[in-house]
N, CA and C atoms as an extended XYZ file, in Angstrom:
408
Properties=species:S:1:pos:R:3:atomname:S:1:resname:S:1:resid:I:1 pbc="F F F"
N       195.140      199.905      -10.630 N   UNK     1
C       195.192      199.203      -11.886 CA  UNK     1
C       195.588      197.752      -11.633 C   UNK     1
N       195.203      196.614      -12.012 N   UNK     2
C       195.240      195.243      -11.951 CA  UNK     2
C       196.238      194.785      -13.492 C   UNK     2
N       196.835      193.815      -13.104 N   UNK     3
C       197.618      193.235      -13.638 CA  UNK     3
C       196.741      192.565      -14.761 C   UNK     3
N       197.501      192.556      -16.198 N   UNK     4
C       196.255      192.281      -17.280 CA  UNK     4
C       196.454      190.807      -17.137 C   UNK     4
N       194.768      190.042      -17.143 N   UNK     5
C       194.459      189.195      -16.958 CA  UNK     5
C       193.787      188.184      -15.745 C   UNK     5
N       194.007      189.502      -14.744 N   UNK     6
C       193.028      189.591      -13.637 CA  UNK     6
C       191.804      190.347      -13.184 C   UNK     6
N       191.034      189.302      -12.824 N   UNK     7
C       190.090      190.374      -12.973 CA  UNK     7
C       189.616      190.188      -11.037 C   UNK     7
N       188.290      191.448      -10.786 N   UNK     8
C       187.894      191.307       -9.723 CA  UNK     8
C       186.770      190.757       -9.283 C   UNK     8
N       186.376      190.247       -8.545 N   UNK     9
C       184.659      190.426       -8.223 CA  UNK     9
C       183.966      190.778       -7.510 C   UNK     9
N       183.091      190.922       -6.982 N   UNK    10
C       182.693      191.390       -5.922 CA  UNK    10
C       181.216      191.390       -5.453 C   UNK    10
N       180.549      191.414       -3.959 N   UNK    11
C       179.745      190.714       -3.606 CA  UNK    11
C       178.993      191.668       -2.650 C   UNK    11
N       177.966      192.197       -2.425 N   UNK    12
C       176.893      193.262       -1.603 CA  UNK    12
C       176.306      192.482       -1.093 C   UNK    12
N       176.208      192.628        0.692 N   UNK    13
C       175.071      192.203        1.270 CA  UNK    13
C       174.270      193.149        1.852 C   UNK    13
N       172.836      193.355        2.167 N   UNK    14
C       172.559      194.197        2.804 CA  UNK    14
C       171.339      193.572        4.194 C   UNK    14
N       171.796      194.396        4.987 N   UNK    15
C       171.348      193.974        6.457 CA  UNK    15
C       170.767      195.082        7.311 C   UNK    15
N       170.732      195.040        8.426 N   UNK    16
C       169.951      195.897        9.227 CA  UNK    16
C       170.987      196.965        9.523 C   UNK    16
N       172.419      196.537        9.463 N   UNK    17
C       173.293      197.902        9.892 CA  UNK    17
C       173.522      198.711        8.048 C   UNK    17
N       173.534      198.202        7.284 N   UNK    18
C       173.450      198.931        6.188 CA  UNK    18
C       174.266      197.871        5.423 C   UNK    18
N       175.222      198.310        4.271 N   UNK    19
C       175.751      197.696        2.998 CA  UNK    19
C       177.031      196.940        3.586 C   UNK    19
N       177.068      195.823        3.048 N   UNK    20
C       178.502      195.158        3.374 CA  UNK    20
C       179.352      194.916        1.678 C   UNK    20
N       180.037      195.105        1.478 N   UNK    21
C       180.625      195.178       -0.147 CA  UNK    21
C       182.153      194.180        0.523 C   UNK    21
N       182.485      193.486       -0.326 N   UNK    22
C       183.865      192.894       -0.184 CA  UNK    22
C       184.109      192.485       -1.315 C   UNK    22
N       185.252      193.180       -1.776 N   UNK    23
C       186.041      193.109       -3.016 CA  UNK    23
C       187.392      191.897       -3.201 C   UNK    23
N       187.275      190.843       -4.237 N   UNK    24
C       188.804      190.409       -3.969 CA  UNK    24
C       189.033      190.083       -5.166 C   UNK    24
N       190.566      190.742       -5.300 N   UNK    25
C       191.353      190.694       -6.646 CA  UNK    25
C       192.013      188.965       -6.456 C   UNK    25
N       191.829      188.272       -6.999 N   UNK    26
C       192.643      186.946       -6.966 CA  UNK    26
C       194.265      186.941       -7.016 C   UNK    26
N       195.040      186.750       -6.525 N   UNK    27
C       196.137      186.859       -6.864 CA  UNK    27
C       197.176      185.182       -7.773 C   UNK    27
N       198.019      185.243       -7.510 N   UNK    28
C       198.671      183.908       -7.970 CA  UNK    28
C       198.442      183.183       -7.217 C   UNK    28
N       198.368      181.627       -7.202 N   UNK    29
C       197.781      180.571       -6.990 CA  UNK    29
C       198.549      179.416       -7.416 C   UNK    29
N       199.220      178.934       -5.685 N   UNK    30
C       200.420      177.635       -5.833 CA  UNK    30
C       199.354      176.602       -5.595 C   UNK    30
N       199.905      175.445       -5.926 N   UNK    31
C       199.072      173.649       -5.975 CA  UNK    31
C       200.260      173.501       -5.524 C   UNK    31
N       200.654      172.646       -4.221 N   UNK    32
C       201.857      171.945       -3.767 CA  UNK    32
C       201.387      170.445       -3.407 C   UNK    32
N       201.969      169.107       -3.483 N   UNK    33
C       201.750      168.257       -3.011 CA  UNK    33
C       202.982      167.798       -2.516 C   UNK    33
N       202.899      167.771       -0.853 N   UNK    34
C       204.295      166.901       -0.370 CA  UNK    34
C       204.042      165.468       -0.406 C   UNK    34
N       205.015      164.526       -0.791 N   UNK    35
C       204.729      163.297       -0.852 CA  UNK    35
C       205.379      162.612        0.152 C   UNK    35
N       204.511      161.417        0.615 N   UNK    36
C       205.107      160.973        1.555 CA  UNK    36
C       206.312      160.322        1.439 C   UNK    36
N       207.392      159.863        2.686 N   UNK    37
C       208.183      159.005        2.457 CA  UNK    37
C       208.265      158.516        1.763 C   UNK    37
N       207.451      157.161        1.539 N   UNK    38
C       207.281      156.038        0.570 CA  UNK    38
C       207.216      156.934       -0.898 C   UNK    38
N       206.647      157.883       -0.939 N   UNK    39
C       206.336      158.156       -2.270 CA  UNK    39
C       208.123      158.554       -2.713 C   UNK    39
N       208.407      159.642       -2.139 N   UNK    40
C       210.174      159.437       -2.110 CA  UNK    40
C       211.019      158.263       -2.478 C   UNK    40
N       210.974      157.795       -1.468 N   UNK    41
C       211.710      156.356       -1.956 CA  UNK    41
C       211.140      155.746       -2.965 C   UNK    41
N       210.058      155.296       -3.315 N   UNK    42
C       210.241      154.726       -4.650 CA  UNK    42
C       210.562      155.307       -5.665 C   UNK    42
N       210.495      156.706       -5.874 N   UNK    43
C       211.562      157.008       -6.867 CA  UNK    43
C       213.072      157.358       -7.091 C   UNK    43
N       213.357      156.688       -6.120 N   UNK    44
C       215.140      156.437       -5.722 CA  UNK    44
C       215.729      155.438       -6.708 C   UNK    44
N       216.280      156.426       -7.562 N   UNK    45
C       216.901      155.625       -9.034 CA  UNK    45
C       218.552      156.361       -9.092 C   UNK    45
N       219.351      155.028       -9.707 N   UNK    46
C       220.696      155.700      -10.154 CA  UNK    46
C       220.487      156.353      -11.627 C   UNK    46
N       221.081      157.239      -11.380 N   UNK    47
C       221.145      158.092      -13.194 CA  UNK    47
C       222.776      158.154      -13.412 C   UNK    47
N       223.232      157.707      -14.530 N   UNK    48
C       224.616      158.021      -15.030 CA  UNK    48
C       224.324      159.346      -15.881 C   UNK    48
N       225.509      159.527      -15.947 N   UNK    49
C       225.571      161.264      -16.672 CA  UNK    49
C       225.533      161.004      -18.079 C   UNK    49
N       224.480      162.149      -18.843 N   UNK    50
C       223.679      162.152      -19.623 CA  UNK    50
C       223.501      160.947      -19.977 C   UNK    50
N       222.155      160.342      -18.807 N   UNK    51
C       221.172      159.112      -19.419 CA  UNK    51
C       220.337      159.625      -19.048 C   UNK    51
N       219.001      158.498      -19.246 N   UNK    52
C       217.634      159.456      -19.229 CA  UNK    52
C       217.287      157.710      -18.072 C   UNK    52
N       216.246      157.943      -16.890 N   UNK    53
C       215.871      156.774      -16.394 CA  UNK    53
C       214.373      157.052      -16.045 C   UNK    53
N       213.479      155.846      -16.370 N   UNK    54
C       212.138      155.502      -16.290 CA  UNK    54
C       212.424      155.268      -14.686 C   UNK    54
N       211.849      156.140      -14.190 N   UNK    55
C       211.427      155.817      -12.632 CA  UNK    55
C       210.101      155.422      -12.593 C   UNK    55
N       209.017      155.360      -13.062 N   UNK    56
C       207.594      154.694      -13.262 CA  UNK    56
C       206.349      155.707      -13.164 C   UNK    56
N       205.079      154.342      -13.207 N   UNK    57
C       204.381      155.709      -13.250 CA  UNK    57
C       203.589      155.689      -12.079 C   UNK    57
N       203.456      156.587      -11.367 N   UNK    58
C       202.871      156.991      -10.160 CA  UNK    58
C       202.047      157.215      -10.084 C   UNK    58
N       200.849      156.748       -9.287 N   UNK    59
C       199.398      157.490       -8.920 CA  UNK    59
C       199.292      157.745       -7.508 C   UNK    59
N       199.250      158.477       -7.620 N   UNK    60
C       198.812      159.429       -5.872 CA  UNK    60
C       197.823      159.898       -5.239 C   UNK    60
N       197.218      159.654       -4.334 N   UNK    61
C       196.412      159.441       -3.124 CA  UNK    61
C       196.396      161.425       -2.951 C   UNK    61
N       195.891      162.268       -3.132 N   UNK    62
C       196.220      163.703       -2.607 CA  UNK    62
C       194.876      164.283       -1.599 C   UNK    62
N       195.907      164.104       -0.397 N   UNK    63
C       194.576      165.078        0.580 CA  UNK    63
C       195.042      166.415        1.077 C   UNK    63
N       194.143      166.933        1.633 N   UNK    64
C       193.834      168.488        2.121 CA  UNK    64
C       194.321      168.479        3.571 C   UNK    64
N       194.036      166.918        4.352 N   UNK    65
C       194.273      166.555        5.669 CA  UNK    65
C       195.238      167.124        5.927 C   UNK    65
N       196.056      168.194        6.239 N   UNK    66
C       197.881      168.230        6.452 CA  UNK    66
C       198.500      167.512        7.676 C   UNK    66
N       197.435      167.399        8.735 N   UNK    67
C       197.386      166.877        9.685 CA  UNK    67
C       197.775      165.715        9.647 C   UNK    67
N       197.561      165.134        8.768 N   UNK    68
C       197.888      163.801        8.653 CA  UNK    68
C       199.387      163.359        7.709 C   UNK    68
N       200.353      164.331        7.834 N   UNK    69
C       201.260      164.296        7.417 CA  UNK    69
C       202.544      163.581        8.107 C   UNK    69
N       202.790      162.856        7.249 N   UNK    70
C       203.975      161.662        8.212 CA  UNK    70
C       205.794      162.804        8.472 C   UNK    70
N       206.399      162.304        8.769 N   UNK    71
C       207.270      162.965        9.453 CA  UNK    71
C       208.075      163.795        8.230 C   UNK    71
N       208.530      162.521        6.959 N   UNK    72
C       209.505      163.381        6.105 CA  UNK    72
C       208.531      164.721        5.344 C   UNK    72
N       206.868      164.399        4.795 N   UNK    73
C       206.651      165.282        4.507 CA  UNK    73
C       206.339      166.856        5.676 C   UNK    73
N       206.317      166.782        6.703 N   UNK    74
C       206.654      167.624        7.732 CA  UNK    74
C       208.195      168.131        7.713 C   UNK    74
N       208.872      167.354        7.331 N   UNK    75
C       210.107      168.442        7.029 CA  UNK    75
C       210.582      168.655        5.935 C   UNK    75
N       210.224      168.161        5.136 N   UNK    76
C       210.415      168.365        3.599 CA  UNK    76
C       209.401      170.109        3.281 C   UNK    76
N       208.304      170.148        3.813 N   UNK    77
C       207.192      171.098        4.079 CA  UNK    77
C       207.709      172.631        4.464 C   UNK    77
N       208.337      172.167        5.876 N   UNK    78
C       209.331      173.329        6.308 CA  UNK    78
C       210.379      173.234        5.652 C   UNK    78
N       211.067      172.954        5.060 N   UNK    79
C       211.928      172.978        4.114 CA  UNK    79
C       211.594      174.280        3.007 C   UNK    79
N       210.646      173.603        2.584 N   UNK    80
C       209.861      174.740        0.999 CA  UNK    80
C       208.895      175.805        1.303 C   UNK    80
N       208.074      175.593        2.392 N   UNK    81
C       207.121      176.744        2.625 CA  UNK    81
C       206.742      176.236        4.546 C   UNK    81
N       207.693      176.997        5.096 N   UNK    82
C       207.603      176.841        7.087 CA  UNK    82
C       206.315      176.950        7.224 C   UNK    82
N       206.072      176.380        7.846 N   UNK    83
C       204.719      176.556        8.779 CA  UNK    83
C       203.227      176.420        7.839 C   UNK    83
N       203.531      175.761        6.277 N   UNK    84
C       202.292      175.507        5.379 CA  UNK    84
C       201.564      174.569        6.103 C   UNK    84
N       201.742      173.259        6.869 N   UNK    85
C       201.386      172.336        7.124 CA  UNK    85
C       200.204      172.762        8.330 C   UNK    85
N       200.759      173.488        9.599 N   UNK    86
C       199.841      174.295       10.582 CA  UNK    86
C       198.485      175.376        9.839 C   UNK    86
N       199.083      175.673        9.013 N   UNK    87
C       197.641      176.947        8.145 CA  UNK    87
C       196.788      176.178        8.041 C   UNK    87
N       195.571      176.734        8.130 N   UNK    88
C       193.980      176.646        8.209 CA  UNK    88
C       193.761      176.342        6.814 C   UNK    88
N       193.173      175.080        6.419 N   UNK    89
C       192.427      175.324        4.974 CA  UNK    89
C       191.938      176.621        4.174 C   UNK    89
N       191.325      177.372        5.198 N   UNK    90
C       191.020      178.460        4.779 CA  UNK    90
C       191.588      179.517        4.416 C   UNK    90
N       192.650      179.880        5.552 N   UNK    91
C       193.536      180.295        5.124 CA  UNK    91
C       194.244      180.336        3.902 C   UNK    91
N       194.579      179.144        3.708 N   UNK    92
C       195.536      178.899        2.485 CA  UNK    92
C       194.890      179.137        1.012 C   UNK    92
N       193.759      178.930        1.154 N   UNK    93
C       192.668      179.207        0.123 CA  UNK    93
C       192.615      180.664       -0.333 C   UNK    93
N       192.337      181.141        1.231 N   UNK    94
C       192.477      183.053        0.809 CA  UNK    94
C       193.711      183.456        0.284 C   UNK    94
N       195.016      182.806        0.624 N   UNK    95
C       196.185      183.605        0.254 CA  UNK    95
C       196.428      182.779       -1.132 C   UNK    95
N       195.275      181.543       -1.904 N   UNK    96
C       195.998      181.447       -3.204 CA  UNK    96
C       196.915      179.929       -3.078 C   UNK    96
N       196.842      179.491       -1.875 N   UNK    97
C       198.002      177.978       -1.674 CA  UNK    97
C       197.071      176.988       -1.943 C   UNK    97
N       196.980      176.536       -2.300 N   UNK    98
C       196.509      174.920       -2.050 CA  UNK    98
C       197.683      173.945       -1.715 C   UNK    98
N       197.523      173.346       -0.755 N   UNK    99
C       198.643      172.358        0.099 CA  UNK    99
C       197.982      171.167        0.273 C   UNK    99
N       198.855      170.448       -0.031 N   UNK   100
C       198.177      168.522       -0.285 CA  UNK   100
C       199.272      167.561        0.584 C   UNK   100
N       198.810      166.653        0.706 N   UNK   101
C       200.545      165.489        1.240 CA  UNK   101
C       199.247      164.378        0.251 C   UNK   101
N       200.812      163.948        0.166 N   UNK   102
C       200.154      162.754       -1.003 CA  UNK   102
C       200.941      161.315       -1.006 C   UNK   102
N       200.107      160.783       -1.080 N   UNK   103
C       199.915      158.944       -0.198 CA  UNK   103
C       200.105      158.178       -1.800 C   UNK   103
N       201.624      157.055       -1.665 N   UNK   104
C       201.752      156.418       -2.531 CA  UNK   104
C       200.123      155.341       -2.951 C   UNK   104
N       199.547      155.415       -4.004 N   UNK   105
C       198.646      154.795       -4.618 CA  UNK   105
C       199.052      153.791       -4.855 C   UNK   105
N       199.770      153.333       -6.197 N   UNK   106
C       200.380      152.452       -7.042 CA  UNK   106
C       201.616      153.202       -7.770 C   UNK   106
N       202.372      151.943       -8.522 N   UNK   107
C       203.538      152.422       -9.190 CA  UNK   107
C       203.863      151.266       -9.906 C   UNK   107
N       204.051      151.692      -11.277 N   UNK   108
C       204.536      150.709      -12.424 CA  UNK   108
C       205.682      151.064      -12.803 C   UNK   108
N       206.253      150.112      -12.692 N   UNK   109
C       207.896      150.172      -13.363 CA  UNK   109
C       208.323      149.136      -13.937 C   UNK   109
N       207.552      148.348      -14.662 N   UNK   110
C       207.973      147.281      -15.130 CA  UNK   110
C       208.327      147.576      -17.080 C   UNK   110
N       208.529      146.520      -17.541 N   UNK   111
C       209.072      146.640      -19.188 CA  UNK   111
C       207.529      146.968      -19.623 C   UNK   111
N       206.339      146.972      -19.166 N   UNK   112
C       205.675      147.357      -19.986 CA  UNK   112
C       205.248      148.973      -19.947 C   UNK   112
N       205.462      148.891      -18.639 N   UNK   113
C       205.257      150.749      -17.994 CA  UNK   113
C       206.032      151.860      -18.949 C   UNK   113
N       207.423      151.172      -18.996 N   UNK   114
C       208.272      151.456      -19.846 CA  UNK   114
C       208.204      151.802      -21.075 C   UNK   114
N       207.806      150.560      -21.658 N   UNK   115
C       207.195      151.000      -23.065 CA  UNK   115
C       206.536      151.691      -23.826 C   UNK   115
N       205.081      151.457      -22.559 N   UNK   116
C       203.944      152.836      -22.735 CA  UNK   116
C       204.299      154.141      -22.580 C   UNK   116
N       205.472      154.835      -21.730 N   UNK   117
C       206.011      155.693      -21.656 CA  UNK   117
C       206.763      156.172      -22.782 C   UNK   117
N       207.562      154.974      -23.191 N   UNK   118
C       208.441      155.587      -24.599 CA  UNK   118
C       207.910      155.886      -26.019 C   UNK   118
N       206.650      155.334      -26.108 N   UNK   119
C       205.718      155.337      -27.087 CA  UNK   119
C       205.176      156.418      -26.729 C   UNK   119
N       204.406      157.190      -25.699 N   UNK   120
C       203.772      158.663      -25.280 CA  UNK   120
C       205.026      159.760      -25.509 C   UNK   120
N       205.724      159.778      -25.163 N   UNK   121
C       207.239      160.236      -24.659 CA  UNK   121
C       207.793      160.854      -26.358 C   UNK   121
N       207.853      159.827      -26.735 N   UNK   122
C       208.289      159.990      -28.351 CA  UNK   122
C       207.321      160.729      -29.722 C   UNK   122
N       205.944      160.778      -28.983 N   UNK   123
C       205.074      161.281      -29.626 CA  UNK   123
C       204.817      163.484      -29.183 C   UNK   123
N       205.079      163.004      -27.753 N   UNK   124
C       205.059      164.714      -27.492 CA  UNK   124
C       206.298      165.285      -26.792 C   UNK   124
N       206.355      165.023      -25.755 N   UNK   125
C       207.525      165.757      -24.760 CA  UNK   125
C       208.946      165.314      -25.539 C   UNK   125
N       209.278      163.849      -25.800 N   UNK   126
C       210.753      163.907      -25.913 CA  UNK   126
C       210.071      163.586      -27.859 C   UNK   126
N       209.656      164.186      -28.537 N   UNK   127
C       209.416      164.123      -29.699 CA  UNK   127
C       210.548      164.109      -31.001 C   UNK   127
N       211.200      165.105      -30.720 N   UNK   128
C       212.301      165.480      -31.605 CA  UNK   128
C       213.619      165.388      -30.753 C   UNK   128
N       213.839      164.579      -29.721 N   UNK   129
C       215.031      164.191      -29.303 CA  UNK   129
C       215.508      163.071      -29.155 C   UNK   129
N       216.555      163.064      -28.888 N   UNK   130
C       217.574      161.529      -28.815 CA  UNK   130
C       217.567      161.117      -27.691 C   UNK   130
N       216.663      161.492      -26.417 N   UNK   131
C       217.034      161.178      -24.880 CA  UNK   131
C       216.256      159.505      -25.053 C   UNK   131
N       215.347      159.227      -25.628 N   UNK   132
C       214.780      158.025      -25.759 CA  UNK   132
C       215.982      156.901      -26.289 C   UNK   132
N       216.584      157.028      -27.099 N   UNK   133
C       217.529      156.099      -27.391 CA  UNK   133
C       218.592      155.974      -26.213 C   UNK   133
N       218.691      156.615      -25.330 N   UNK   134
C       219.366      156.271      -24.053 CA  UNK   134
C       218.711      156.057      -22.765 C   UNK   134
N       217.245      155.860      -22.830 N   UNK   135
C       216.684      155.588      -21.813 CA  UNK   135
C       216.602      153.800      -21.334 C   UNK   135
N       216.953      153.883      -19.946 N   UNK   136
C       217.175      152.603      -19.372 CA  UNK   136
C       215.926      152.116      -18.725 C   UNK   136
């Protein structure tokens, strides 16, 4: 019996030795992106207790390469999931991982970044709260 909301599929080939059938139930399915250094550090902000702080807005670079992973996301990596970085694309695919390292793009943090944030911010996520009137 399968867990409701999964379903299976499945695929017949046929060849000269006879039927090949392979069945696969999908299971759960992580998206991880380690970010690099740089991406780290720029969001290195002081927070005082209960304030709210605009660290900016980030766009990120996300590859499949793991190989090409700089040192902190290599231990930040083993840190959260050992040995994700060495697995085979393929691998990780069959067991449901998708694993990324992700390369600072750009980053806005200026009074206008800000703004656009508190105006989005105030409309859905912080909608009915007071964390906006204490944001720095």
């Amino acid at each position: 019996m399968k867990p409701m909301g999964q379903t299976s599929s499945s695929s017949s080939s046929v060849g000269k030795s006879g039927t090949l059938t392979v069945s696969v139930t999908p299971g759960p399915t992580d998206y991880i992106t380690f970010f690099s250094e740089e991406v780290a550090k720029s969001t290195l902000i002081e927070v005082e207790s209960n304030k709210i702080v605009y660290a900016g807005n980030l766009s990120v670079d996300m590859s499949v390469k793991l190989e090409n992973a700089d040192a902190f996301q290599k231990h930040v990596s083993n840190l959260i999931k050992p040995g994700v970085l060495e697995s085979s694309l393929g691998m990780s695919m069959l067991k449901g991982s998708y694993n990324y390292v992700g390369i600072l793009k750009n980053i806005l943090n200026d009074e206008n970044a800000k703004k656009e944030f508190k105006e989005k911010a105030s409309q859905k996520e912080l909608k009915d709260s007071t964390w906006l009137e204490d944001l720095k």
